[in-house]
MARTORGU-180378 format. One record per residue: residue in one letter; x, y, z of N, C-alpha, C, O in turn. Coordinates in pm, whole numbers. Layout:
! MARTORGU-180378
+------+--------+--------+--------+--------+--------+--------+--------+--------+--------+--------+--------+--------+
: resn :    npx :    npy :    npz :   capx :   capy :   capz :    cpx :    cpy :    cpz :    opx :    opy :    opz :
+------+--------+--------+--------+--------+--------+--------+--------+--------+--------+--------+--------+--------+
:    A :      X :      Y :      Z :      X :      Y :      Z :      X :      Y :      Z :      X :      Y :      Z :
...
+------+--------+--------+--------+--------+--------+--------+--------+--------+--------+--------+--------+--------+
END
This chain:
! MARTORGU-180378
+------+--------+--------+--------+--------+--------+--------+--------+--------+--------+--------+--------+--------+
: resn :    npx :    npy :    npz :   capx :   capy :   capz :    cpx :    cpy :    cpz :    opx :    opy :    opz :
+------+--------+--------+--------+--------+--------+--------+--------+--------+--------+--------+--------+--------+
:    X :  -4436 :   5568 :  22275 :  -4570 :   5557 :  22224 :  -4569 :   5595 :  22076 :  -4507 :   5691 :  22031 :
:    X :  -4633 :   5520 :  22014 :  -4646 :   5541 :  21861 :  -4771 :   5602 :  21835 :  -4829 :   5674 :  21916 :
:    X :  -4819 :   5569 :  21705 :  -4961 :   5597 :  21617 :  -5051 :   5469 :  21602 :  -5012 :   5370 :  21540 :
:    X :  -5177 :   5477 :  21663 :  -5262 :   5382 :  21644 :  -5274 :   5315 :  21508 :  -5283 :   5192 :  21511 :
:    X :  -5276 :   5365 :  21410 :  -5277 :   5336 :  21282 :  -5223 :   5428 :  21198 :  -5253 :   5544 :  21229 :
:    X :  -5138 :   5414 :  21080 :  -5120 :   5528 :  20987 :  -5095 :   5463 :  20852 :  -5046 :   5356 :  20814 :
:    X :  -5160 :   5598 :  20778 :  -5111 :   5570 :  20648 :  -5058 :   5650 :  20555 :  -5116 :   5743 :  20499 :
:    X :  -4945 :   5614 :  20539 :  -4871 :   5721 :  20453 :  -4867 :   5729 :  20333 :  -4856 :   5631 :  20259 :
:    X :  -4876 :   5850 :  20292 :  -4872 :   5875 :  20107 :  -4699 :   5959 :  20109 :  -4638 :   6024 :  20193 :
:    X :  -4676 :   5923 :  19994 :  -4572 :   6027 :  19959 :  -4604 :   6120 :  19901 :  -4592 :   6097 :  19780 :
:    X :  -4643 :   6225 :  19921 :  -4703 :   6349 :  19878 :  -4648 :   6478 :  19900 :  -4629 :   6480 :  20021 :
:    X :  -4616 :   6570 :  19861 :  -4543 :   6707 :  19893 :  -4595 :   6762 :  20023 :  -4716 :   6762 :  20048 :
:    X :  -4505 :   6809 :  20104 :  -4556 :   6847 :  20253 :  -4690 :   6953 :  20190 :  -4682 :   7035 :  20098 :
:    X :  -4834 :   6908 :  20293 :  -4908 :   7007 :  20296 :  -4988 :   6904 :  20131 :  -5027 :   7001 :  20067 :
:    X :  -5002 :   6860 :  20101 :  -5065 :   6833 :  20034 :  -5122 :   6670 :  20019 :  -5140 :   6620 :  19908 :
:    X :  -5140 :   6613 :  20120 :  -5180 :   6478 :  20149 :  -5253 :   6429 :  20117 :  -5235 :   6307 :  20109 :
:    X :  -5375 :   6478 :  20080 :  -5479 :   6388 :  19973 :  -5422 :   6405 :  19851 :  -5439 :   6323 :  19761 :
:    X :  -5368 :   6485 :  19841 :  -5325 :   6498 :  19611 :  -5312 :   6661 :  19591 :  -5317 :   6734 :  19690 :
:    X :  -5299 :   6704 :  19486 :  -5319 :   6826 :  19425 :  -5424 :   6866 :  19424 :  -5520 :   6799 :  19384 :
:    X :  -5433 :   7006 :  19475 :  -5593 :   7073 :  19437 :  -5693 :   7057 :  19307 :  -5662 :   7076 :  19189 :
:    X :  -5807 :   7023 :  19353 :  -5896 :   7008 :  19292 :  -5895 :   6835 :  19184 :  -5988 :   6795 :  19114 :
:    X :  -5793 :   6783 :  19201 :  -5786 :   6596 :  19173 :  -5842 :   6572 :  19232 :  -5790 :   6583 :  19344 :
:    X :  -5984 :   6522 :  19238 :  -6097 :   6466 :  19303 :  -6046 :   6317 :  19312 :  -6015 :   6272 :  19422 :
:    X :  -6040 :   6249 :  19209 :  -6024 :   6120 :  19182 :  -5878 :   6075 :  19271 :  -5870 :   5953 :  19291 :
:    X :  -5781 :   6145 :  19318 :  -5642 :   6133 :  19369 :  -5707 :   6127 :  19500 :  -5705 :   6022 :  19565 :
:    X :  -5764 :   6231 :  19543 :  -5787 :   6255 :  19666 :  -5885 :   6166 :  19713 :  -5869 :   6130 :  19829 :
:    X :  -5996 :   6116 :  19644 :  -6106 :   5994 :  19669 :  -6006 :   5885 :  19723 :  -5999 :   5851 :  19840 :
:    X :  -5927 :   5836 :  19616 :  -5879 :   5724 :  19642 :  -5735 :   5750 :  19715 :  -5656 :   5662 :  19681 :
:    X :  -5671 :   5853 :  19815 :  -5627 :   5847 :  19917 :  -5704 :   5816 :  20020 :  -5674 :   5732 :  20105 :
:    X :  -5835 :   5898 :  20015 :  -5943 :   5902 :  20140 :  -5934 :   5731 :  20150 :  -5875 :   5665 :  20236 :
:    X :  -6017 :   5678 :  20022 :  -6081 :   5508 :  20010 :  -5969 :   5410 :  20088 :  -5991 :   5314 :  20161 :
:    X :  -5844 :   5467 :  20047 :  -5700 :   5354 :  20120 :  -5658 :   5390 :  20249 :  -5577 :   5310 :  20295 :
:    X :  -5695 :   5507 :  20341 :  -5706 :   5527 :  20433 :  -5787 :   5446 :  20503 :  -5750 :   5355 :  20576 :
:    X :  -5956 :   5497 :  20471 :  -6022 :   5434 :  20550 :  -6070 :   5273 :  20562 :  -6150 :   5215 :  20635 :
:    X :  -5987 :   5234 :  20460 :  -6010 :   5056 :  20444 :  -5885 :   5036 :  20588 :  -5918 :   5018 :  20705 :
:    X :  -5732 :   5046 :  20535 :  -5683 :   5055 :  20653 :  -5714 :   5041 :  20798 :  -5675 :   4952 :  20873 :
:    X :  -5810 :   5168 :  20832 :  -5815 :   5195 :  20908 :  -5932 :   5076 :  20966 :  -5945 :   5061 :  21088 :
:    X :  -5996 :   5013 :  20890 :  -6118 :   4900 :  20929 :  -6042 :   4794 :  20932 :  -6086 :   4690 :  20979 :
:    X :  -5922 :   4802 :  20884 :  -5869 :   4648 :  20886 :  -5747 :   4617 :  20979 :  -5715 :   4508 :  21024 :
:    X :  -5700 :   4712 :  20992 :  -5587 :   4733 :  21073 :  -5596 :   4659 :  21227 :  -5640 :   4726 :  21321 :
:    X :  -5560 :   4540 :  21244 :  -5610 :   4493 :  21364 :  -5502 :   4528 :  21495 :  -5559 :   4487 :  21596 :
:    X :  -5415 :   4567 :  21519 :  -5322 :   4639 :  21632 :  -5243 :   4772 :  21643 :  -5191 :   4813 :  21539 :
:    X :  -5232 :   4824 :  21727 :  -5163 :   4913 :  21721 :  -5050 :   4944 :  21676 :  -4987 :   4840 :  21659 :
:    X :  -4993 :   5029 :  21649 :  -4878 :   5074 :  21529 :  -4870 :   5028 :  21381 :  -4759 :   5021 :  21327 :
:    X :  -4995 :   4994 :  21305 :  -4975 :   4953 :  21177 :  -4984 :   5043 :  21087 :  -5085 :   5112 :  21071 :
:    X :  -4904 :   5051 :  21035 :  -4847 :   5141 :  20929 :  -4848 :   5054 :  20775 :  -4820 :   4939 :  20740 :
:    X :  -4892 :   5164 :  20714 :  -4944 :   5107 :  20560 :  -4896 :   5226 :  20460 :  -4958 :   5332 :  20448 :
:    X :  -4773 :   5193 :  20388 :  -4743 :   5262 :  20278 :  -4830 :   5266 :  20139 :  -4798 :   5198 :  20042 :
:    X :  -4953 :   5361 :  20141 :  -5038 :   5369 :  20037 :  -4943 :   5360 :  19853 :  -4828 :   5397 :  19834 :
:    X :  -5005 :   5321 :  19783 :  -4954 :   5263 :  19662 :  -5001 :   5363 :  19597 :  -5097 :   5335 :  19524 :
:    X :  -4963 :   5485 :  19597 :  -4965 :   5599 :  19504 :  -4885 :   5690 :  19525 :  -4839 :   5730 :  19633 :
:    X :  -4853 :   5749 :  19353 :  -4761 :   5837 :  19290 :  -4809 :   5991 :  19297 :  -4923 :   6030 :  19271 :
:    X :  -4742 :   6041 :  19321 :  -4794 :   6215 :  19287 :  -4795 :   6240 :  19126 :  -4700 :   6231 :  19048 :
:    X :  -4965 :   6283 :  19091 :  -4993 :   6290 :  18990 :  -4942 :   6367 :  18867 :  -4989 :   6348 :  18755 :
:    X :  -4846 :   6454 :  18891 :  -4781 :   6589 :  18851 :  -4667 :   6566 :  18805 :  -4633 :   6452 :  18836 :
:    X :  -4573 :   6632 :  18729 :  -4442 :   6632 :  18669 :  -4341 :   6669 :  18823 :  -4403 :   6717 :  18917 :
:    X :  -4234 :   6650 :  18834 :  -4158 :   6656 :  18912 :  -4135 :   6862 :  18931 :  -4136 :   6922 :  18823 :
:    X :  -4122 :   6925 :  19024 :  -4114 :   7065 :  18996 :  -4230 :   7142 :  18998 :  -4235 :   7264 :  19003 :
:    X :  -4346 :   7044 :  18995 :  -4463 :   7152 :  19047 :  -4528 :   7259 :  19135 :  -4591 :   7363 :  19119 :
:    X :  -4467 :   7158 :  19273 :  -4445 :   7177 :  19369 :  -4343 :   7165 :  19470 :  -4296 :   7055 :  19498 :
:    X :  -4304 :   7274 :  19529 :  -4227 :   7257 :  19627 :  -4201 :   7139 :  19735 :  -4263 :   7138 :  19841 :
:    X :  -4092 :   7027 :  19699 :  -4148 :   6934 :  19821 :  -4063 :   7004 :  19980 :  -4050 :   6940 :  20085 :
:    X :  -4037 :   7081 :  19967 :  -3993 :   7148 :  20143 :  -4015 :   7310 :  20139 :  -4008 :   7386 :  20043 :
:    X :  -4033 :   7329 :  20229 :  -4125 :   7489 :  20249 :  -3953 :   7559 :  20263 :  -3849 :   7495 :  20282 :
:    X :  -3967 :   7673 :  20250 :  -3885 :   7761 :  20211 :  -3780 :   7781 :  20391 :  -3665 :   7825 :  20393 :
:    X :  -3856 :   7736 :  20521 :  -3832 :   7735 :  20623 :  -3870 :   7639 :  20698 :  -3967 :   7576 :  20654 :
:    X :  -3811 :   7593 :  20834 :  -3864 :   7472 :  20883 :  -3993 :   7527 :  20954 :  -3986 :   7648 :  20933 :
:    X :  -4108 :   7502 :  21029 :  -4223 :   7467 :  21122 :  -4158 :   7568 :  21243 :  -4038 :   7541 :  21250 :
:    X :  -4182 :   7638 :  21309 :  -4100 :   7648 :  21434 :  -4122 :   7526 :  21475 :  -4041 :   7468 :  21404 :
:    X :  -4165 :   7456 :  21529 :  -4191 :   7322 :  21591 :  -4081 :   7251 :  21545 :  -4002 :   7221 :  21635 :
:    X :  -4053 :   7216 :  21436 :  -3919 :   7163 :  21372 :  -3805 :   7245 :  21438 :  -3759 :   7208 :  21546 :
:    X :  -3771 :   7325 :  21394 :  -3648 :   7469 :  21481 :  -3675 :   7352 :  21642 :  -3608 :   7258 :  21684 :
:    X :  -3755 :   7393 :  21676 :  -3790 :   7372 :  21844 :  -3698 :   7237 :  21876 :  -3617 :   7238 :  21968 :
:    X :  -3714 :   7137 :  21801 :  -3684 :   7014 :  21851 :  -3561 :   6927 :  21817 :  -3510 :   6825 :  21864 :
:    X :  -3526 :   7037 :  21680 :  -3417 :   6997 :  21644 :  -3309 :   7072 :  21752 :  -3191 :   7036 :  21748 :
:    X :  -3350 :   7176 :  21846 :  -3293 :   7218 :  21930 :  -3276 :   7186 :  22088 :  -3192 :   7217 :  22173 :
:    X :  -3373 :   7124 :  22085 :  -3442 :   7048 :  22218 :  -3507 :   6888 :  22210 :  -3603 :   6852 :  22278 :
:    X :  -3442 :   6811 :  22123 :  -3471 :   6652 :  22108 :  -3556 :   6584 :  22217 :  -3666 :   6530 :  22206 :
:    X :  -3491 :   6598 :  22306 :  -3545 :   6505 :  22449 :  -3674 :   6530 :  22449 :  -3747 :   6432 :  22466 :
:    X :  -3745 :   6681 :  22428 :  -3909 :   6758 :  22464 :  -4010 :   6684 :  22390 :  -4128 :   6692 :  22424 :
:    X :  -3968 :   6603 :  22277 :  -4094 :   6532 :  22183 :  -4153 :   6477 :  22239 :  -4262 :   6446 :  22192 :
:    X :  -4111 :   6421 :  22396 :  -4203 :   6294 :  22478 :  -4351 :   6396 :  22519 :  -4468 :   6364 :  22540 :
:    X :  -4282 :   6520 :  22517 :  -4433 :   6608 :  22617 :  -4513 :   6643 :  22490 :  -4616 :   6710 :  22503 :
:    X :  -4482 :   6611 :  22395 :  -4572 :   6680 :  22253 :  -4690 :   6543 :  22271 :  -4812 :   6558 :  22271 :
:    X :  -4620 :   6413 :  22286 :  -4645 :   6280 :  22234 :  -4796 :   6280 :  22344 :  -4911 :   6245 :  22315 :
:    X :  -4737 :   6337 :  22482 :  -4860 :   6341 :  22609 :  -4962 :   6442 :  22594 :  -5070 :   6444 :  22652 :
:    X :  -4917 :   6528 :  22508 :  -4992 :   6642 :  22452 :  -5003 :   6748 :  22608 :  -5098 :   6809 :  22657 :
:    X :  -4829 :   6732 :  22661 :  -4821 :   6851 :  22704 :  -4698 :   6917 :  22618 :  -4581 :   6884 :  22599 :
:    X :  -4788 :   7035 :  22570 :  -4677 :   7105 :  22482 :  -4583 :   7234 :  22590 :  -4624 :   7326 :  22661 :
:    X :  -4493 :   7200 :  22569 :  -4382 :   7282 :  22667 :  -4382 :   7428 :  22590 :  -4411 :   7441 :  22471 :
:    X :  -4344 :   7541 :  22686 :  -4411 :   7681 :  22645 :  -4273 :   7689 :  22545 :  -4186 :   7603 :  22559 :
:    X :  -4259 :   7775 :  22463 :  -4154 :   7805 :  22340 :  -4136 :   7936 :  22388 :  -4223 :   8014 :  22426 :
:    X :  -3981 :   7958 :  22383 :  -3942 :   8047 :  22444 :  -3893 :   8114 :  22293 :  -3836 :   8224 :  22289 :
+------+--------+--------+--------+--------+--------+--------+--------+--------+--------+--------+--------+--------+
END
């Protein structure tokens, strides 16, 4: 099972509309989302949004200093992503 629709930005983890307080970045992530999302006629369509991160390279961190436990979890246990996907999440030991 996939994603009904998605749209991806390349953006630094944790920061998916744009940089704080870029109104205008973040408008027009919102605007290319939700056109997408009206036009998108089947399931699994995926749309690589046509924007740059507004910032010099080094602003931001693009990977957090540690993985997610959730990441840890699955890179340890691969097969378990099917029960995330059913949204039964298996207890973490």
């Amino acid at each position: 099972m996939g994603v009904p629709r998605l749209a991806a930005v390349e953006f630094p983890l944790g920061y998916l509309f744009g940089p704080p307080g870029d109104r205008k970045t973040q408008r027009q992530v919102l605007d290319e989302a939700l056109t997408l999302f009206e036009e998108a006629n089947s399931p699994g369509t995926v749309k690589h949004l046509p924007l740059d991160w507004p910032e010099p390279e080094g602003i931001v961190a693009l990977e957090p200093p540690s993985p997610a436990p959730i990441v840890d979890y699955l890179l340890k246990h691969p097969l378990q992503i099917k029960h995330f996907f059913k949204r039964r999440v298996p207890k973490l030991n």
